[in-house]
Structure formats: C-alpha cells, structure tokens
C-alpha positions as CSV (number, residue, x, y, z in Angstrom):
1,X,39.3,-19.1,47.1
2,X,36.8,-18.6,49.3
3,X,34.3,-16.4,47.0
4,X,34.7,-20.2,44.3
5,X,32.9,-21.8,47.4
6,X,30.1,-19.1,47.9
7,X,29.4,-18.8,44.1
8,X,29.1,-22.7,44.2
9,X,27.3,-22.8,47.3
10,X,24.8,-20.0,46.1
11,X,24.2,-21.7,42.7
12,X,23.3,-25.2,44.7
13,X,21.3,-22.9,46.8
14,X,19.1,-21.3,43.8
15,X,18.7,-23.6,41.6
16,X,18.5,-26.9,43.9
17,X,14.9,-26.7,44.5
18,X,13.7,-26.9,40.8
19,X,16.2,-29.5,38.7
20,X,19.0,-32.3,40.3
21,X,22.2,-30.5,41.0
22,X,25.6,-31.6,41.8
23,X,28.2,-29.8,43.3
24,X,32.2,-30.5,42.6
25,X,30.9,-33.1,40.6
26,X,33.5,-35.7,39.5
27,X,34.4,-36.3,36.1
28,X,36.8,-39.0,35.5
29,X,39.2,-40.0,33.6
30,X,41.5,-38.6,35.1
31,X,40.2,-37.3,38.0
32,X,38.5,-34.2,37.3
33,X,35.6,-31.6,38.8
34,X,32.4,-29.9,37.6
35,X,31.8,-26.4,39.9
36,X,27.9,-27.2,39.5
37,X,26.5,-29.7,37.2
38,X,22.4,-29.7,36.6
39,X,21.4,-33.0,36.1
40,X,18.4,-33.2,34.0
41,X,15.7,-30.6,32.3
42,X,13.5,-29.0,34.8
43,X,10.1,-29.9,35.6
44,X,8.8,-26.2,35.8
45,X,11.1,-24.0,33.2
46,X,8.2,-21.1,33.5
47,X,8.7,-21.1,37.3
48,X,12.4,-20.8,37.1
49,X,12.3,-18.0,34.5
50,X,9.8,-16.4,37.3
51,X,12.0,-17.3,39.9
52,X,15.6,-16.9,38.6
53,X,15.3,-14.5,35.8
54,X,18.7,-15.6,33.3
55,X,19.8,-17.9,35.6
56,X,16.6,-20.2,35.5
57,X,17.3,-20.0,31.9
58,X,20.3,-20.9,31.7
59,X,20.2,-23.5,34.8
60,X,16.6,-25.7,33.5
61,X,18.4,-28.0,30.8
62,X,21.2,-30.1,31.1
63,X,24.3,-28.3,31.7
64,X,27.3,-27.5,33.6
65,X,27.8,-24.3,35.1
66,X,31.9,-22.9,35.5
67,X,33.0,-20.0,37.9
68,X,36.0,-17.6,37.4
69,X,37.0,-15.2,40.3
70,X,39.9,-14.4,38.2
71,X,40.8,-14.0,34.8
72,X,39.7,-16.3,32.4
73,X,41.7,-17.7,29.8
74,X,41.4,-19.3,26.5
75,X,43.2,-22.5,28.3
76,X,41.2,-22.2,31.5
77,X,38.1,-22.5,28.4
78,X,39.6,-25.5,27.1
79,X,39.6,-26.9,30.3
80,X,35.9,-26.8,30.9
81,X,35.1,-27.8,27.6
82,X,37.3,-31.1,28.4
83,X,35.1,-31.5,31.1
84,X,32.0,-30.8,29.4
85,X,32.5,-33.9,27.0
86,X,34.1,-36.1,29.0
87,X,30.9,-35.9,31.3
88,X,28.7,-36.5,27.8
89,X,30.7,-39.5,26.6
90,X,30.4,-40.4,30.5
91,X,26.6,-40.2,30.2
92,X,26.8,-42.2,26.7
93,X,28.6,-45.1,28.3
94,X,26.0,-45.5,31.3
95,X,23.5,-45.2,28.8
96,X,24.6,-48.2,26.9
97,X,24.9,-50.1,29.4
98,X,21.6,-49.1,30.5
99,X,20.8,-51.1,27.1
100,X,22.6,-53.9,28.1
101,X,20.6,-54.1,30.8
102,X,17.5,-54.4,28.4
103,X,16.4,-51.2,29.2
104,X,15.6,-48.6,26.4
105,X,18.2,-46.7,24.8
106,X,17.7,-43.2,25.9
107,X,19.6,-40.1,23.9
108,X,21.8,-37.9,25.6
109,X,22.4,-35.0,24.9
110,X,25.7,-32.5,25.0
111,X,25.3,-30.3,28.3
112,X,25.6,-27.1,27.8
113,X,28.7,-25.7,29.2
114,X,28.1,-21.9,30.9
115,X,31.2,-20.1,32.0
116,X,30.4,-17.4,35.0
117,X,33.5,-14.8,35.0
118,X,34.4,-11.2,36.7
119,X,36.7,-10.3,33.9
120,X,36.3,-9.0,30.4
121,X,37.7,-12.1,28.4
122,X,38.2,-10.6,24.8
123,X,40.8,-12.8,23.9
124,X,38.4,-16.1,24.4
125,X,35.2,-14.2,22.8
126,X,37.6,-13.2,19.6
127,X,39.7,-16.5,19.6
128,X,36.5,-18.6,19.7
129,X,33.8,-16.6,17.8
130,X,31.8,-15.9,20.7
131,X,29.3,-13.5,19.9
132,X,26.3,-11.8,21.9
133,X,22.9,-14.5,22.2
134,X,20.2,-13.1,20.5
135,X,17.1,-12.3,22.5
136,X,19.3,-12.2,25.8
137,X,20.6,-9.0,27.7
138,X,23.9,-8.0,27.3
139,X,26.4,-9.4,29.0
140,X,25.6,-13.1,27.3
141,X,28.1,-14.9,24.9
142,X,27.5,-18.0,22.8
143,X,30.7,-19.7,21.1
144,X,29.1,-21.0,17.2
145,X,25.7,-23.0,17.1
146,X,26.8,-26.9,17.3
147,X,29.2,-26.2,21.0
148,X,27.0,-25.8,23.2
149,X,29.3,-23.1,25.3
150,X,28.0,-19.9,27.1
151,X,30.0,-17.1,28.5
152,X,28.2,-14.8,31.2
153,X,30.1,-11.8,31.9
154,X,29.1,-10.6,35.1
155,X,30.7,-6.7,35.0
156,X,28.7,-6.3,31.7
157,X,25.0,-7.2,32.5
158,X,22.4,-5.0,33.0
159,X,21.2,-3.9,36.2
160,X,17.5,-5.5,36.4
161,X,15.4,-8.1,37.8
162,X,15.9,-10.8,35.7
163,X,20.1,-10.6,36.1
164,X,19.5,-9.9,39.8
165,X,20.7,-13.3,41.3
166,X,23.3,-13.4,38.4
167,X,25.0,-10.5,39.6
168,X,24.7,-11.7,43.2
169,X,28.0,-13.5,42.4
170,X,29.8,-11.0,40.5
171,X,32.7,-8.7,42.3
172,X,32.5,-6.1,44.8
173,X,31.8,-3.4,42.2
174,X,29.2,-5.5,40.9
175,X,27.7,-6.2,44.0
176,X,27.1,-2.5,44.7
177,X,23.3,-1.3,45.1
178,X,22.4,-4.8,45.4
179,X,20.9,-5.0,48.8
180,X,18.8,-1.9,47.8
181,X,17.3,-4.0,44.8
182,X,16.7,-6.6,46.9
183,X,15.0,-5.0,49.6
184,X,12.8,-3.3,46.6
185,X,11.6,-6.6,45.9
186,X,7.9,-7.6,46.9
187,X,7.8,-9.7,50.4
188,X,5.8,-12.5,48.6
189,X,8.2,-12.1,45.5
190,X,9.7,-15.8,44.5
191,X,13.0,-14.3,43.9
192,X,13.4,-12.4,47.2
193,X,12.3,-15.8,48.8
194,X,14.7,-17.6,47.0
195,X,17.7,-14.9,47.1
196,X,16.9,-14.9,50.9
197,X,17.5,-18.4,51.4
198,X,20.3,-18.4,49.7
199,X,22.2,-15.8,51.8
200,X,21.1,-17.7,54.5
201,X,23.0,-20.7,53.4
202,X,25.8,-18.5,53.1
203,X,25.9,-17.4,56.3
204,X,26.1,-20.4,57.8
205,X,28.7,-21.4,55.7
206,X,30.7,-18.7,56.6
207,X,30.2,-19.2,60.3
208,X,32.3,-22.5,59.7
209,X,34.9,-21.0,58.1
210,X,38.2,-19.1,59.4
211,X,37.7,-15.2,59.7
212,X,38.2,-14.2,56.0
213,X,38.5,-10.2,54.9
214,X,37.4,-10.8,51.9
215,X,34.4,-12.9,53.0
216,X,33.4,-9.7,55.5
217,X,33.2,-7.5,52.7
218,X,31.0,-9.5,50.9
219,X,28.8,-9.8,53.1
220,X,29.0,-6.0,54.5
221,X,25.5,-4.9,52.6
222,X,23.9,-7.6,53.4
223,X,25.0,-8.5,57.0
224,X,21.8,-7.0,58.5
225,X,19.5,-8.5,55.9
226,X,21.5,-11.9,56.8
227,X,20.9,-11.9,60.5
228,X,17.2,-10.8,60.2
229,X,16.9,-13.8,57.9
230,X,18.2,-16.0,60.6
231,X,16.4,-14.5,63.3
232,X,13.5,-15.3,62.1
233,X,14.4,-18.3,61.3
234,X,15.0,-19.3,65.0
235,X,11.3,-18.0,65.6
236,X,9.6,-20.0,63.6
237,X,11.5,-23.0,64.9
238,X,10.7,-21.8,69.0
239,X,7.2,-20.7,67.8
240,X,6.4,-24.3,66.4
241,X,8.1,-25.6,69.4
242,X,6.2,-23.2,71.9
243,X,2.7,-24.9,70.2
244,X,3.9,-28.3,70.4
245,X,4.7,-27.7,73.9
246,X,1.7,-25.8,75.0
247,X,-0.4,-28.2,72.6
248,X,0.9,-31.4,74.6
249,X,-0.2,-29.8,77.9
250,X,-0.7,-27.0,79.1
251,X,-0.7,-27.7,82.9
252,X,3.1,-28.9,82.7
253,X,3.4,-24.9,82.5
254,X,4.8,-22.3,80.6
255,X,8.7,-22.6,81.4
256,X,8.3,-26.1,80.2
257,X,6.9,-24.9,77.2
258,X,8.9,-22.1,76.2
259,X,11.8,-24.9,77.3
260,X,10.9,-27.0,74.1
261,X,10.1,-24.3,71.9
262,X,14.1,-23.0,72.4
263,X,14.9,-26.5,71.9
264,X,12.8,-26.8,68.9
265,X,14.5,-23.9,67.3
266,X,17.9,-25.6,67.7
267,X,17.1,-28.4,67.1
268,X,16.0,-26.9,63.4
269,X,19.6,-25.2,63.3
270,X,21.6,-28.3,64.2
271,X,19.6,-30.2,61.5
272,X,20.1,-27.4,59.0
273,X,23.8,-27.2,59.5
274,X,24.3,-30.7,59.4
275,X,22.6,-30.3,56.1
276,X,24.9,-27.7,54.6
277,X,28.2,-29.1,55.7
278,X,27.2,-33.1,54.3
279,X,27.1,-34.4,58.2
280,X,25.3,-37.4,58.0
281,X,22.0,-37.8,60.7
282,X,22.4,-41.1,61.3
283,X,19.6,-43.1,63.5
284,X,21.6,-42.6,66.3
285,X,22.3,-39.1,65.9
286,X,19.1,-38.2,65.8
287,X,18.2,-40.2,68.3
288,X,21.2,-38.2,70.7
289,X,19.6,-34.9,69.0
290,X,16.2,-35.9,70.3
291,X,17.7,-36.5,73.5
292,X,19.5,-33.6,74.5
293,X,18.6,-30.5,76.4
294,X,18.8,-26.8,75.2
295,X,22.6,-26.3,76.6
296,X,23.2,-29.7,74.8
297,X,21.6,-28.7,72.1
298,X,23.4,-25.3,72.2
299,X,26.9,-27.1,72.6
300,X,26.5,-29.1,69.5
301,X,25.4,-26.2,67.2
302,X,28.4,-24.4,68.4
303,X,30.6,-27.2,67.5
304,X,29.3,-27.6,64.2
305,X,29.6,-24.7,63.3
306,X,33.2,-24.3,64.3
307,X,34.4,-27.7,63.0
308,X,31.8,-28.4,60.2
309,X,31.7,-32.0,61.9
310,X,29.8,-34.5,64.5
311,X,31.8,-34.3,67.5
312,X,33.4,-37.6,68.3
C-alpha cells in the first residue's frame, strides 16, 4: 500500500540525518525485508529527543522499526521477530569474521524490534505480556525485559509535542488537527524543520506516483503547507543562482542572470529527485545536467518525476 511507502519514506526522512538507516533492508536467509532498520547508536541521543520527541527515543539505538496500516496479528508479530534475529545472528556472523580478519571482536547487540500499528492489537499485547513502558506516554508497549520488542499504538497516544511526528503516520483520524499543531510550532523549532522536510520528501514522492485517493486525502491538511515548502525551496535555489550569476558579471545583464538563477533552481530539483527515487548521478549525468538549458532542464524534472528514472 501506498501509505507502507510514505510511513517508510517519512521514517528515512526523520531519522536519516542523526543515525545510519536502511530502508527495505534485506535479511536473508530466505529472502526477507526490514521496513527501516537503524544501523548503529546515535552520535547526539539529546538532539534527537529535542528533535523527534519518542521517535528519537526510540530510533537512536540499534533497532528495527515495523509498520502496520492494517491489523496486526500475533503471526504478522512473529514475523518481525524472525526478522529481528535473523538480522542479529547476521550481525554476529560478520562480526566473526571480522575476527578472522584479525580485527577485534566487537559485541553485538539484539536490535530492538518496534512495531508502528493503526489498530488496537489486544490479542498480541495479552498473548505476549506486553505491558505499558514505564516512564513513556501512553500508547507504548514493551513485550517482557530480555525481548527487546516495542509496540507503538498510534490511535492511543497522546496528543503533544513529543508524539507529534509519531502520529504523523498514524490514520486519517489520527492525523486530524495535525497541521494546526504544526503550524503552532516555533519557525526556528528543530521539529517543524525536520517535520517540514519530511513532507517535502513526500511530496515529491507522490508526484511519481499514479493518482492515488487515498494518497490525496493524506495529504489534504497539509497540501498548502506542502507546496509553500516547495516554493520556497525553488527560491532559494534561483536566489543562489541569481548571485552566482550577477556575482560572475554583471555586464552580461540581468536576463542572463535571472537565466541561471531559474536554472539553478532546477537544477537543485533534478538533483533532489534523483536523490529520492535512487537515480544514480553518474559523471556523465552530471555533466549533461550541467549542460542543459532551463527548458532542458525543465524536461528532465518532468520526466523524473513521471517515470522515477534517467531518460534513456
């Protein structure tokens, strides 16, 4: 589904710039895949808490991170927990032969495993002695001390800063009021900044993607946050263009300036969407990118966005 790929998407998105993180991560054997999968401890755990409220807490150790758009069963549980050490005795193996190597042994340790879901899984939380995590808002479930398994339960927690980008993933009725909190956040606030960027990433996502009902709806609130977010994006790329150009001479005129700025700007886009979608810049790419005009330019960032791929 469609609102899988945004969750993932917006978790890469958040917690990207403050640990490693992997998305559809492969776990074999057999062939098997991790929805997001934080690679090592965080650097700045204090900054992420600041940042990210929960979700910094739960994202800055080891861990793998589960999304349910549907019901979640106790066998959709055991699933993730299959994962969650198969990737451990994955780690253990590459750290042996790490050893091997004459390098020195380094202990790994079990992931956690966090399960994000929309429902109200009672059956799991009974079945598996999950019980509420002390010290944590409501809404958080730990399976017993030794497992390593978390449960968020994204109709249940509490409507505050700190479960803000949480909920951000949760259901339309969950979702609602959202944009208002938001927008109540401080301009210079780290988790507007990072909440902004994120739905940014989104919508160019989105713009790749087949026109999608559902999609619209989740993005009705915040369609007019979106496209100021993008606007302003494209005038920071023409405005740094518009000083290069009027920087490298300003006796070449201002058409030719204002030229490169617009080209600036898409140039910017095309390299961001390349970025999102996992379109390699090759050296020759770029060098074509550098080469093209503004209805070149133009061209391309139309096609990428429509096929989500370098045009042959």
């Amino acid at each position: 589904m469609n609102e899988d790929a945004l969750v993932k998407l917006g978790l890469d998105a958040l917690l990207g710039p403050f640990v490693q993180v992997h998305t559809q991560y492969p776990v074999q054997p057999p062939a098997q895949f991790v929805d997001v999968f934080v690679a090592h401890d965080a650097a700045q755990p204090e900054t992420m808490w600041h940042t990210l409220g929960w979700l910094g807490k739960m994202g800055c150790h080891l861990s793998l991170m589960e999304a349910f758009t549907s019901d979640l069963s106790v066998a959709d549980a055991r699933h993730c927990m299959r994962k969650q050490l198969t990737l451990h005795h994955a780690l253990e193996l590459e750290s042996e032969a790490q050893v091997r190597e004459g390098k020195e042994r380094v202990g790994v340790p079990l992931p956690w495993l966090w399960m994000l879901t929309w429902s109200h899984p009672r059956v799991l939380r009974n079945a598996w002695g999950m019980t509420p995590i002390e010290g944590w808002p409501r809404g958080f479930y730990a399976a017993p001390e030794g497992l390593l398994v978390g449960l968020v339960v994204l109709p249940e927690l509490p409507r505050e800063r700190s479960t803000l980008p949480l909920r951000m993933f949760g259901d339309q009725e969950v979702r609602q009021g959202l944009r208002q909190e938001y927008e109540a956040l401080a301009e210079g606030d780290p988790m507007r900044q990072a909440l902004g960027q994120m739905l940014t990433w989104w919508q160019l996502w989105v713009l790749g993607q087949p026109q999608d009902e559902r999609i619209t709806r989740w993005f009705m609130d915040f369609h007019q946050v979106v496209q100021q977010q993008l606007q302003k994006l494209r005038e920071e790329g023409e405005a740094r263009g518009e000083a290069r150009g009027e920087a490298r001479g300003e006796a070449r005129g201002e058409a030719r300036g204002e030229a490169r700025g617009k080209a600036a700007g898409l140039r910017t886009a095309v390299t961001d969407l390349c970025e999102l979608f996992g379109i390699e810049l090759t050296e020759g790419r770029k060098a074509h990118l550098a080469d093209l005009d503004v209805a070149g330019l133009e061209t391309l960032r139309i096609h990428l966005k429509q096929h989500r791929s370098w045009p042959e």
